[in-house]
N, C-alpha and C positions, 0 to 999 in steps of 0.2 A: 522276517518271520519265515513259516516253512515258505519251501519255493513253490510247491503246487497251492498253497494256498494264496502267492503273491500273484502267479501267473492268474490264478480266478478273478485276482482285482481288476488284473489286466483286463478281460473280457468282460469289466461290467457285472459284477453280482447284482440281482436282482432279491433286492432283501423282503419282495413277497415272499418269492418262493424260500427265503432263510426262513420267514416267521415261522409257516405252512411247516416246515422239517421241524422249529421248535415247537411247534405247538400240537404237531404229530408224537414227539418225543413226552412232551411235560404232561397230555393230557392221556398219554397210552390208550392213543388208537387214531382213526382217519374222522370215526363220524364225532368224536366229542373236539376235536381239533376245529371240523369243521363247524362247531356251534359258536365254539371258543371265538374263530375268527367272524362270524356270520354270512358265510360264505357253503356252499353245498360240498359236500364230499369227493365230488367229482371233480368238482375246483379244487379239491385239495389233493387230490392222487392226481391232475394234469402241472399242479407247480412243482410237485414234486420230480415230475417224471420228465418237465422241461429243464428241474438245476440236476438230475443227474444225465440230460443232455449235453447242458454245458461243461460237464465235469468229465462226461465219458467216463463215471465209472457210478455204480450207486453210493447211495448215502443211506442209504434205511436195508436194516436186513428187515423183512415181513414176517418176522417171528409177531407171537402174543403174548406181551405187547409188544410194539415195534419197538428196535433196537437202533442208534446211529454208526454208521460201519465208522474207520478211521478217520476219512475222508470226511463224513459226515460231522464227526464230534469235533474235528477242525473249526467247520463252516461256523456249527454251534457257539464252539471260544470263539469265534470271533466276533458275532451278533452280542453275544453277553457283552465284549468289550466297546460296541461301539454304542451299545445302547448305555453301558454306564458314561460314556464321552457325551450322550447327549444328555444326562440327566446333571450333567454337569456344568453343560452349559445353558441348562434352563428350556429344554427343547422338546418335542414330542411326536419326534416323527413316526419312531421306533416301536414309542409304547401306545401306540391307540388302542390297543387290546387289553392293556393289561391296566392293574387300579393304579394309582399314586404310591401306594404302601407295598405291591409284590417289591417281593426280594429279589434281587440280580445274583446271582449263579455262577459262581467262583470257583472255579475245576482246580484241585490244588495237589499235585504229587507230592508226598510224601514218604521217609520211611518209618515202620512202624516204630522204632524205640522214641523217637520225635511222637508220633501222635499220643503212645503212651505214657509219656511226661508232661514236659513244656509247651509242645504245639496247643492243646483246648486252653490254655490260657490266651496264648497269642492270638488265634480265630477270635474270642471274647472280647471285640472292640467297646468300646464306652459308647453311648451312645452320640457324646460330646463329640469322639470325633470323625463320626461319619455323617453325611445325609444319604439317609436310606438307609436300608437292607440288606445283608449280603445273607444268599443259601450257599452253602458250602457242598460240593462233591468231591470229597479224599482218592485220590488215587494211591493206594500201599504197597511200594517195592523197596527191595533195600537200596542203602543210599548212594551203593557203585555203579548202579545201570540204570538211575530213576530220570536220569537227563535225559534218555531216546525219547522219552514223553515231551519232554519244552522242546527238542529238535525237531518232534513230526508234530507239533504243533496242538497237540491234545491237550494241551492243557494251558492255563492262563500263567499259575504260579507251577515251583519248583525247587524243594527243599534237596539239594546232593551234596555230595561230596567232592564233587568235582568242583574248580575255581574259574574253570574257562565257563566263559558264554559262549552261549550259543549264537548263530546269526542272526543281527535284528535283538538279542536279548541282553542287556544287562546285569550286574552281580551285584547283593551286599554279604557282607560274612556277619553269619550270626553268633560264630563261637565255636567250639566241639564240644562235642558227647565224653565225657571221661568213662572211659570201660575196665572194669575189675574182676580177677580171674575171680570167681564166686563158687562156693559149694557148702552143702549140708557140713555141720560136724562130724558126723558119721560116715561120711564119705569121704573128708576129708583124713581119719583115720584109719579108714579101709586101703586107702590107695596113698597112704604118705610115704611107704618104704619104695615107691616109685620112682626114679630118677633118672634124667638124662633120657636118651632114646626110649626108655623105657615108657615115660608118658605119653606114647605115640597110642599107647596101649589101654590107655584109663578110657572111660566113658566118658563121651563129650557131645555138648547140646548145640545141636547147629538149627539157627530158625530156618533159612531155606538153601536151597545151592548155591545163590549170589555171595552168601552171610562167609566172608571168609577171617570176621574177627579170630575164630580159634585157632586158626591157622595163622595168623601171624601171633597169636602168641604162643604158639609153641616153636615156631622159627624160632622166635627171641628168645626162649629161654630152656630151648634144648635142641634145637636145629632139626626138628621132624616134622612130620604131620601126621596131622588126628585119624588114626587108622577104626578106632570104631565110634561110630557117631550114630546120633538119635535127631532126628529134624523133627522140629518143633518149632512151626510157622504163627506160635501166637505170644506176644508179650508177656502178658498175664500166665499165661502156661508155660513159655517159659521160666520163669520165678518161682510157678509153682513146682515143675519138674523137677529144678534146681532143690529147694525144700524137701520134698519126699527121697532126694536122692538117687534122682535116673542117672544124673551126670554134673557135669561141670561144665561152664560159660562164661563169656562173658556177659557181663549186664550193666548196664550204666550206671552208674556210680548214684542220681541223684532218681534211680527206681529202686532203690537198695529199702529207703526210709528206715524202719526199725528193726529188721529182719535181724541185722547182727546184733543188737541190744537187745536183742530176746533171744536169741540164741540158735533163730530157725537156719542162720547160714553164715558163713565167716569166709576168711581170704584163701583161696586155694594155696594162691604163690604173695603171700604178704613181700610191699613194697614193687610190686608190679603194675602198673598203669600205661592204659593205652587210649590216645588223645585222635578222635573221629573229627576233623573240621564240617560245619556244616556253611550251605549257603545258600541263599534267597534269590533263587534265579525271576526273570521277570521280563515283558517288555518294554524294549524303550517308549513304545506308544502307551504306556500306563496310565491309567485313568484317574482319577483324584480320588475315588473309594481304594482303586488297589495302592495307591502310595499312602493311604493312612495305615490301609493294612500292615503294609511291611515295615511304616516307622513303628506299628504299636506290636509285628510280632518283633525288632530288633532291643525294643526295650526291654520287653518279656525275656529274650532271649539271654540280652545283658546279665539279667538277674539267677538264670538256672544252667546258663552253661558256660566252661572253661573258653576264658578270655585269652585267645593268643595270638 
């Protein structure tokens, strides 16, 4: 796992003071944390102030309500993960504070065209096959820089693009994203006597600065790049932009649904397709809730995205 989280093992973590950070985090604030645990406040701001001794750096900004710094959201994944290791083996070290039935707390990076598809299916385990709960918390970056999160350790799971693990972390392939150059009819009329270099020059929808689908597809299919662009960091707004006619995009093939069969949007560049592999980054110390996890999002998966 990360190193500064390894070296913490080293010296002994003292998973009071882990509770004391989560229960400072989940109940947003020191005096409701301190009810939470039964313990006074003051015992809650000295465990805190002794695990950012041992860490040499903080773990809480003192905003309202408190915040967990990087360092901190570390500590956090990893309490999550060894408390589901103990409800796995039948155990209760961990949870004396909390019921039989809370949810365990599964920090999961993602990129958004994933969570706008196929991912709420795959989070929607049966209940058949998990025991317990899982809370989910989405981390959303696009899918070419979303691994510095499973690197510095912030997160449990990790949906990229990338096929390398991380250290300490495992891979399965879940398939790609199929992306199709898309646009309004009207726009596609407006801008069709465009060609070659010249579509460097059309309006084109970029979700954020990472997003550089439109740019490899105009490499491919005229050797430039998109010189006037419109960012537009929301799924749904993207598609909708696309429709009203801001620009052209790419968008996943299986967010498309009816949109061409009603007429709201067609192929910019018909017989062009561009294949996004994704993959289900994880630790090897995985716990028996997050491996049901990722058998039931690799099924899901199976089912909505390009097999390659």
């Amino acid at each position: 796992m990360n190193n500064k989280l390894a070296s913490c093992e080293k010296i002994m973590i003292n998973y009071q003071q882990l509770e004391a950070l989560h229960a400072v985090i989940s109940e947003a604030g020191f005096e409701k944390a301190a009810a939470k645990l039964f313990i006074t406040q003051s015992a809650v701001s000295r465990r805190i102030q002794q695990l950012e001794l041992l860490l040499g750096e903080p773990v809480l900004v003192r905003s309202q309500p408190p915040k967990a710094t990087a360092a901190g959201q570390r500590l956090l994944n990893h309490l999550q993960q060894v408390m589901q290791l103990e409800v796995a083996l039948g155990i209760n070290a961990l949870n004396a504070h909390y019921s039989d039935d809370a949810p365990l707390t599964v920090r999961l990076a993602t990129n958004a065209d994933s969570l706008a598809t196929w991912l709420p299916e795959a989070l929607a385990l049966p209940e058949t096959d998990i025991d317990g709960k899982l809370r989910f918390e989405l981390v959303v970056e696009d899918q070419s820089v979303i691994l510095k999160r499973m690197k510095a350790g912030e997160v449990m799971v990790c949906i990229s693009a990338s096929a390398e693990p991380v250290n300490g972390g495992l891979v399965s392939p879940l398939g790609a994203l199929r992306y199709q150059a898309i646009a309004s009819p009207a726009f596609i009329k407006r801008y069709n006597a465009f060609q070659g270099a010249e579509l460097a020059k059309v309006p084109c929808l970029i979700f954020d600065e990472h997003d550089k689908l439109q740019h490899q597809f105009l490499r491919d299919v005229a050797q430039c790049e998109p010189e006037f662009v419109h960012y537009c960091p929301c799924p749904q707004g993207f598609k909708q932009a696309m429709i009203a006619g801001l620009g052209y995009g790419l968008l996943p093939e299986i967010q498309l649904g009816d949109a061409i069969a009603k007429g709201e949007l067609a192929l910019f560049k018909p017989g062009y397709a561009l294949d996004t592999p994704l993959y289900w980054h994880y630790w090897q110390t995985e716990s028996p809730q997050l491996k049901a996890l990722r058998q039931h999002a690799l099924r899901v998966a199976a089912k909505h995205l390009v097999q390659i």
